[in-house]
Every structure is written in C-alpha cells, then in structure tokens.
SERO-4910 file (N, C-alpha, C, O; in steps of 0.05 Angstrom, whole numbers):
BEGIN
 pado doro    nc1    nc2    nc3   cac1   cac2   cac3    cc1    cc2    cc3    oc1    oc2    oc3
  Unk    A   -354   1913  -1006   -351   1891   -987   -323   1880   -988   -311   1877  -1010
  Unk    A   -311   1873   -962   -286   1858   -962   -283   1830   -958   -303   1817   -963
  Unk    A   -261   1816   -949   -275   1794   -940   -280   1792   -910   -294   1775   -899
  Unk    A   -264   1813   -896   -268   1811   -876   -292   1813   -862   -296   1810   -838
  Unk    A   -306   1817   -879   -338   1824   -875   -358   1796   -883   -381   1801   -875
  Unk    A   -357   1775   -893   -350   1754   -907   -346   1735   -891   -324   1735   -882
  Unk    A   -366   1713   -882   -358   1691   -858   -371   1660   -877   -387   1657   -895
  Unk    A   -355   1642   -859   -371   1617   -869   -373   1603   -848   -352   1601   -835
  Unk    A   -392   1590   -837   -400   1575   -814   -400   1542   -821   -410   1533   -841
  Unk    A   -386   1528   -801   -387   1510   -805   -404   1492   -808   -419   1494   -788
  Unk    A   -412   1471   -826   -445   1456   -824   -470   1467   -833   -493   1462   -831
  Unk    A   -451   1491   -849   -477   1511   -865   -467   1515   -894   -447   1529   -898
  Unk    A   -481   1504   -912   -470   1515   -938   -471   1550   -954   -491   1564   -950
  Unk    A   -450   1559   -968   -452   1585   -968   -443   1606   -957   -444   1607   -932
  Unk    A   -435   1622   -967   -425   1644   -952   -449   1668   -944   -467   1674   -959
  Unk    A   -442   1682   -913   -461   1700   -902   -434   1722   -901   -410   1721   -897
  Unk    A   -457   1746   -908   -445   1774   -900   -442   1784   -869   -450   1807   -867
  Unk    A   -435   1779   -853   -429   1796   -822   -447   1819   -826   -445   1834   -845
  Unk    A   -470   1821   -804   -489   1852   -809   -467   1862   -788   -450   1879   -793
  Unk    A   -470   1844   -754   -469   1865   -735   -469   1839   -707   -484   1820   -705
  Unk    A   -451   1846   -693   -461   1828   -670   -474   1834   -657   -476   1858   -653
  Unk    A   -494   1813   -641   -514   1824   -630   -509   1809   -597   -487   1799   -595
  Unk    A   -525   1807   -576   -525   1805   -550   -519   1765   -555   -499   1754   -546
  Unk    A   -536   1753   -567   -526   1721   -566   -505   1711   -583   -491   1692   -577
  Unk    A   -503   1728   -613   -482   1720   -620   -482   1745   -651   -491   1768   -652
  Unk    A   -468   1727   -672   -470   1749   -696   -486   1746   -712   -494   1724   -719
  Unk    A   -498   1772   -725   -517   1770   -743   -514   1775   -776   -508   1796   -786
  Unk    A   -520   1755   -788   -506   1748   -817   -528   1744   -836   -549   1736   -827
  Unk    A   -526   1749   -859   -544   1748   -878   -527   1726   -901   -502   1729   -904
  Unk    A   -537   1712   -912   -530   1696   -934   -531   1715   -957   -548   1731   -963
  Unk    A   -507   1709   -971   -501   1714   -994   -509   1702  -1012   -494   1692  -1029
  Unk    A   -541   1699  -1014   -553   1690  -1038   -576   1702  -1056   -572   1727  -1054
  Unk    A   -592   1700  -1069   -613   1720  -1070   -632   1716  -1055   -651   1731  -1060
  Unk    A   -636   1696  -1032   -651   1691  -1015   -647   1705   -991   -666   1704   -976
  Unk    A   -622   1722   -982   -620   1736   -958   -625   1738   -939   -626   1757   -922
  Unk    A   -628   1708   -940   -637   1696   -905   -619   1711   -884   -596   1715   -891
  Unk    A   -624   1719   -861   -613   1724   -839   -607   1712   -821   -629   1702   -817
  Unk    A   -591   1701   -799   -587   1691   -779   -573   1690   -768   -551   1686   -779
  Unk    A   -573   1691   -736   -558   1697   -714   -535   1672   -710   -544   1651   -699
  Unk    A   -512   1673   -716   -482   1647   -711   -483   1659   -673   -478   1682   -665
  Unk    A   -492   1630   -656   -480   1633   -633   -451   1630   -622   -432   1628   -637
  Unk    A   -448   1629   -600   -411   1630   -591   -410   1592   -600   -388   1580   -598
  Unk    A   -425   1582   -607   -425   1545   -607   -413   1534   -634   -401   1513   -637
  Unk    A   -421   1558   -656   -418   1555   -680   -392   1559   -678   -382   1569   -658
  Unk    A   -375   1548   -705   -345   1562   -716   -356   1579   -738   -370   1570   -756
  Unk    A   -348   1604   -734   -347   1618   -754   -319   1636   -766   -306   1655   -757
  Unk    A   -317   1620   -789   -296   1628   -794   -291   1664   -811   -315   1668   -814
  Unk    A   -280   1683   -821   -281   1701   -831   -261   1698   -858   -237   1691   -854
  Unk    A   -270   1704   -882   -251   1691   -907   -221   1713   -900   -201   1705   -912
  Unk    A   -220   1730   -889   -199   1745   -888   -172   1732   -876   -149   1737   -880
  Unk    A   -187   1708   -856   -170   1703   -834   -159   1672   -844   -143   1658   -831
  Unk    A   -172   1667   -869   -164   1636   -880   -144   1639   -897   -136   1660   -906
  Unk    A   -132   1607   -901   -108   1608   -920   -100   1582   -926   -108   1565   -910
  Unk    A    -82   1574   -949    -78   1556   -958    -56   1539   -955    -37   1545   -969
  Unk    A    -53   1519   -941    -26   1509   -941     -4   1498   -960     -5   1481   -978
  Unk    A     14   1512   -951     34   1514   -985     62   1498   -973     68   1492   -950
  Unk    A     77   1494   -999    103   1482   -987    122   1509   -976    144   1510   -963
  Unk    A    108   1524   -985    129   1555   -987    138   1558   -955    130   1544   -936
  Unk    A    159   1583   -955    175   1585   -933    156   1599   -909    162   1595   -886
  Unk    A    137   1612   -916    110   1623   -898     98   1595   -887     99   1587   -864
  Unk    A     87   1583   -908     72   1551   -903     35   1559   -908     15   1545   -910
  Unk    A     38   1579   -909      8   1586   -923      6   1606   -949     24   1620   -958
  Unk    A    -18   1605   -959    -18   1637   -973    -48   1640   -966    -61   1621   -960
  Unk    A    -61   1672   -967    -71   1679   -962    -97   1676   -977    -92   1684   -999
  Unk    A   -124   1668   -977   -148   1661   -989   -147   1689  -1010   -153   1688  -1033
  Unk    A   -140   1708  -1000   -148   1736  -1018   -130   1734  -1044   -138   1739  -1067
  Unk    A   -100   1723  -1035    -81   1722  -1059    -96   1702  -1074   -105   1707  -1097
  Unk    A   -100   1681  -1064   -110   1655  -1087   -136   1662  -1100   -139   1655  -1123
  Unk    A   -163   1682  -1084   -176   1686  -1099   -171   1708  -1127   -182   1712  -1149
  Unk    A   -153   1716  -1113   -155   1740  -1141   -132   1730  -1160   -131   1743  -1182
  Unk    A   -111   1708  -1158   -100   1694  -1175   -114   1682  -1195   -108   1685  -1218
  Unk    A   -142   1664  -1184   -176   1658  -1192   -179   1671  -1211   -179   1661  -1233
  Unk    A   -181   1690  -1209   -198   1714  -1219   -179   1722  -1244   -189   1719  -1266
  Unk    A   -152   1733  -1243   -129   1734  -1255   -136   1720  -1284   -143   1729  -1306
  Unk    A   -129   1692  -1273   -129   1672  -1296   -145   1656  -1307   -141   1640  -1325
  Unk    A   -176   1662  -1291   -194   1643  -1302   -225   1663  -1311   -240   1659  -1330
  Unk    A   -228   1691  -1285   -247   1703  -1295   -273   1681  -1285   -272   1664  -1268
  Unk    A   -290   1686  -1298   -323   1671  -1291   -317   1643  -1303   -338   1631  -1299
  Unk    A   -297   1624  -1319   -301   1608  -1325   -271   1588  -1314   -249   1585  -1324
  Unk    A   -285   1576  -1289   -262   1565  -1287   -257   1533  -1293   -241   1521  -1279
  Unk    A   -267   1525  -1308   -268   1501  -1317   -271   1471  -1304   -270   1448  -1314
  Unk    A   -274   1480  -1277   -279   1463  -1264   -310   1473  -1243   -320   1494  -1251
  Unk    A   -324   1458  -1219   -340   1462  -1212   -338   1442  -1189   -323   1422  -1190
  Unk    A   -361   1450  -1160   -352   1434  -1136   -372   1408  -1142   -380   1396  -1122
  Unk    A   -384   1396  -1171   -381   1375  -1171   -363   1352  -1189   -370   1330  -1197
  Unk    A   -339   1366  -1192   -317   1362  -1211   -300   1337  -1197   -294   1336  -1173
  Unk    A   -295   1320  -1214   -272   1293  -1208   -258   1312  -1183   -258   1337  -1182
  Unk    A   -244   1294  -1164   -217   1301  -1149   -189   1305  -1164   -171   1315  -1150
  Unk    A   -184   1300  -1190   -162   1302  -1201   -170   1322  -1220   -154   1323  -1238
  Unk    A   -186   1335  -1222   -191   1349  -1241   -188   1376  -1219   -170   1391  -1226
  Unk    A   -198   1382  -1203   -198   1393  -1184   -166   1396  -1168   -157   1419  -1166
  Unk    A   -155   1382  -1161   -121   1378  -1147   -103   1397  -1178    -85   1414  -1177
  Unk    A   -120   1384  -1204   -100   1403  -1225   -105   1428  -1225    -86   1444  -1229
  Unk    A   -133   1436  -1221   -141   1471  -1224   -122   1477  -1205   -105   1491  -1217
  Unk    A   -114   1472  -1175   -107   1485  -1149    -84   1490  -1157    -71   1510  -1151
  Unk    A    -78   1473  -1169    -43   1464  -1176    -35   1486  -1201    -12   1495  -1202
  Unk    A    -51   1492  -1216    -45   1515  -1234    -52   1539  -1228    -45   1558  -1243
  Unk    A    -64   1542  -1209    -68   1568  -1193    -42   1579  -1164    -29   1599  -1159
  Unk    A    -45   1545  -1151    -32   1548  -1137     -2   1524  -1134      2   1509  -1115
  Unk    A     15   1527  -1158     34   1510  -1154     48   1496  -1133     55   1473  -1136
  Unk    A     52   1509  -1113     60   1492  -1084     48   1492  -1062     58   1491  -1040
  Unk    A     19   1491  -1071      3   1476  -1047      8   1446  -1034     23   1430  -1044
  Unk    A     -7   1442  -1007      9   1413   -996    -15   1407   -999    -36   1415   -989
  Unk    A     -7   1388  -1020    -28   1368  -1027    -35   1340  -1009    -51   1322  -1014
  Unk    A    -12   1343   -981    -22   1326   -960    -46   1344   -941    -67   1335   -931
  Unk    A    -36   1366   -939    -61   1386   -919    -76   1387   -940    -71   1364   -946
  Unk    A    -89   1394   -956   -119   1411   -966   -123   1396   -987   -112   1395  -1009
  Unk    A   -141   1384   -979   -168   1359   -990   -182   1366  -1012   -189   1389  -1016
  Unk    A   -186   1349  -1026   -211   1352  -1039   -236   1369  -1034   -248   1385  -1049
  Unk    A   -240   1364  -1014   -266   1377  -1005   -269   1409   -996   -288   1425   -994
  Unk    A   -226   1414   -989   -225   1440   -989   -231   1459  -1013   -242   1481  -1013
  Unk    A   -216   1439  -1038   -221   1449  -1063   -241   1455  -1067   -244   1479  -1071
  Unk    A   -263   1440  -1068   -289   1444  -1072   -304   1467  -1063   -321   1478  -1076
  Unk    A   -294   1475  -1034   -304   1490  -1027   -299   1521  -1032   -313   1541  -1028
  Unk    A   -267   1517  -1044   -258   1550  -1064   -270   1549  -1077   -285   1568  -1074
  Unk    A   -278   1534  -1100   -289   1533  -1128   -315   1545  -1122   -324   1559  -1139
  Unk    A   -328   1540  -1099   -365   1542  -1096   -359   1568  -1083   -370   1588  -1092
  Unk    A   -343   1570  -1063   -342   1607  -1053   -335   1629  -1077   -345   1651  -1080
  Unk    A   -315   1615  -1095   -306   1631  -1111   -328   1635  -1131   -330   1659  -1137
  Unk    A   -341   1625  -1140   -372   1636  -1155   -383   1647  -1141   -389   1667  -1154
  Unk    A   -395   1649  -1115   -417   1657  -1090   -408   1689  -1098   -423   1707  -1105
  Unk    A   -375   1692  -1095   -363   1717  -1089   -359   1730  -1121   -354   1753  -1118
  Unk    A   -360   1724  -1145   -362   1733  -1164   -389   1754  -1169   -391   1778  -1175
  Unk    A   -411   1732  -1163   -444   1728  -1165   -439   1763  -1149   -435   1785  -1160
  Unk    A   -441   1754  -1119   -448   1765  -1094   -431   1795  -1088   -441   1817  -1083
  Unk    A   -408   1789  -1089   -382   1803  -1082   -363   1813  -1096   -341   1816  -1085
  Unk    A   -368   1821  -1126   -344   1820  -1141   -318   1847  -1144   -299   1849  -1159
  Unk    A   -333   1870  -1110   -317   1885  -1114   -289   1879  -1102   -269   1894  -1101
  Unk    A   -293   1845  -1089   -271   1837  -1070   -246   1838  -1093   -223   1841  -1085
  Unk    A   -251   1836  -1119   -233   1825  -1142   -211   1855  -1151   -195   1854  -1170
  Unk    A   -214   1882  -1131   -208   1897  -1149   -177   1901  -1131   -169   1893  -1109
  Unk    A   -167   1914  -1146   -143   1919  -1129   -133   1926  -1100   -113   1919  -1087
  Unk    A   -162   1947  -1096   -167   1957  -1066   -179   1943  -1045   -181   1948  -1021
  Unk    A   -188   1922  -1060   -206   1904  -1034   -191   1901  -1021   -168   1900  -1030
  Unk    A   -194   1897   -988   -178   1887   -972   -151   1893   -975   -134   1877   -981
  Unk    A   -148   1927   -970   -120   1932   -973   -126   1948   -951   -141   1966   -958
  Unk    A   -118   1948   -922   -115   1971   -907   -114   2006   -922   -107   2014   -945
  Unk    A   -123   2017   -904   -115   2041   -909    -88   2056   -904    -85   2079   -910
***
C-alpha cells in the first residue's frame, strides 16, 4: 500500500484505504480492524495522504507528509513519546524535532494531533509505506 491509496475524509476520524470509485462517489474501507466500508460522495473532502504537506519556513514552503512520515519513523520507530491526547507544547516540541522549520503560525495543534494518530493508524495498518520504495514512482 502507498499513500496514494490512503485518504482521510473530513468529519470522519481515521484513515480509509481507496477500494475503487464507484458511480456516486469513492469506495473506501477504514483502516481499522473493523473494515467498515463506505462510499465518500462528490460533497465530502477527501483528501489523499500523498497529496498533503506541511507548511515550513523553507524555500518550497511545504514538505511533503511522506518525508515527515518516514523522518517519524527514522527517529522515533513505534514509540513516539507523545500521543493525540498530549499537552500542545509537548506536541509543537515533537513537530519541531522532527520537523525544525515548520510555521508554527500555519499548522495547529490539532494538525499535530492528527500526524501523531495517522502516524500509528499507518504503522498498525500500513507499515510497508515506511520502506524505501513506498511511494517512489517507477
């Protein structure tokens, strides 16, 4: 699995796998051990983790969710010492040692929160995204 395969809908907790689009909209399965299925209409935002990114002070102005997750992964492995019900400052420090020049005026607390909880989902769920080849074109 890549992430391109990999969506998060807005107002839904969790990450769903993309099966297949279908005639009303796309059809996704949750990445949980519950494997719920369900159809995201054109009404929903659905976003794809491939296509997300982080706003940085850097000369791009983003970095890529894939670099920061496997930075994650890099330096912390399954224990990252924080969790999405972790203080806000405890949380702004993880990002900040992962991700040194993030703009800590764009991406919130709540964004944090929400790497920290994908980034387990995708360990659990997804962990071949972690290898060198994930999400590398051919």
């Amino acid at each position: 699995m890549e992430l391109s395969e990999i969506a998060s809908i807005s107002g839904k907790g969790g990450l769903f796998k993309v099966l297949k689009p279908g005639k009303s909209g796309v059809l996704l399965e949750s990445l949980d051990a519950a494997k719920t299925r369900i159809v995201a209409s054109a009404t929903q935002k659905l976003s794809l983790l491939s296509e997300i990114s982080i706003y940085t002070h850097s000369k791009e102005g983003t970095t890529a969710l894939q670099d920061v997750l496997k930075k994650i992964h890099t330096d912390f492995k399954d224990d990252l010492g924080v969790d999405g019900n972790s203080d806000g400052s405890e949380l702004k420090a993880f990002l900040k040692s992962v991700l040194p020049d993030y703009d800590e005026d764009r991406v919130y607390v709540s964004d944090i929160k929400k790497l920290v909880k994908w980034y387990g989902i995708l360990v659990e769920h997804a962990p071949e995204i972690f290898t060198e080849k994930a999400g590398k074109p051919d």
